[in-house]
C-alpha positions in Angstrom: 0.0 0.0 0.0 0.9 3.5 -0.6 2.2 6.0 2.1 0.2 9.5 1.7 0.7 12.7 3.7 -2.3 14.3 5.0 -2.9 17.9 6.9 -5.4 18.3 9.5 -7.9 21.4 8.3 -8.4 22.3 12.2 -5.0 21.6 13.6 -2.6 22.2 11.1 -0.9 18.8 12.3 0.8 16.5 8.8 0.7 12.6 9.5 1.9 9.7 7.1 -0.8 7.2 6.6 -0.2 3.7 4.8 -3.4 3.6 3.1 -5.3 2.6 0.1 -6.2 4.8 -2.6 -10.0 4.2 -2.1 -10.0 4.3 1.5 -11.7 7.9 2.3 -9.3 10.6 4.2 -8.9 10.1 7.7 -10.0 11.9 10.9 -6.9 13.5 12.8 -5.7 11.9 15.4 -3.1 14.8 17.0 -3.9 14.9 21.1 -4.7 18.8 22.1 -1.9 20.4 23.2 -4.0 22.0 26.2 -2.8 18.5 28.3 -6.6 17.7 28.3 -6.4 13.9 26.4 -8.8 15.4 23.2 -7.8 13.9 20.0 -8.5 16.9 17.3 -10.7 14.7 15.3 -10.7 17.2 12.3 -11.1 16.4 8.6 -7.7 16.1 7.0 -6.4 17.0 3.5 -4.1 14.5 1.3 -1.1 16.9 0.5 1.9 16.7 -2.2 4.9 14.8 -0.5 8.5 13.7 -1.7 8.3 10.1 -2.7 8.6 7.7 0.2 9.3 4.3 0.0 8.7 1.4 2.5 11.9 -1.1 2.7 10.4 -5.0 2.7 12.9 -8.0 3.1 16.4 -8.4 4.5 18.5 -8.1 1.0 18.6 -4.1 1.6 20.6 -5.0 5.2 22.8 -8.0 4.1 23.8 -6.1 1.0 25.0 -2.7 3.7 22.8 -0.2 1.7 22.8 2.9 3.1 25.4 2.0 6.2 28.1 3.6 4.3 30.6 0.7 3.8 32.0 -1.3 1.2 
């Protein structure tokens, strides 16, 4: 599954979200910052991100990518 960005209309808060492309935008889920335990609940937004990628498998770690040897 894809990773999409989304911004919280209410909030302002960005989240990544491994999600489907037909699954509808979620609800925020950002705690208040006033210490109280509400979670926003706003409707979010899906907004242009850089490309992400999600590593599967151990061939990426046997073969040292990105550690900076070899």
């Amino acid at each position: 599954m894809p990773i999409y960005v989304y911004k919280c209309n209410k909030c302002g808060e960005t989240a990544e979200r491994m999600m489907r492309m037909s699954d509808p935008n979620p609800t925020c889920d950002a705690v208040s910052e006033k210490g109280d335990g509400e979670v926003c609940g706003g409707e979010t937004t899906k907004v242009p991100a850089r490309s992400t990628f999600h590593l599967k498998g151990g061939g990426w770690y046997r073969d040292e990518y990105g550690t900076g040897s070899g």
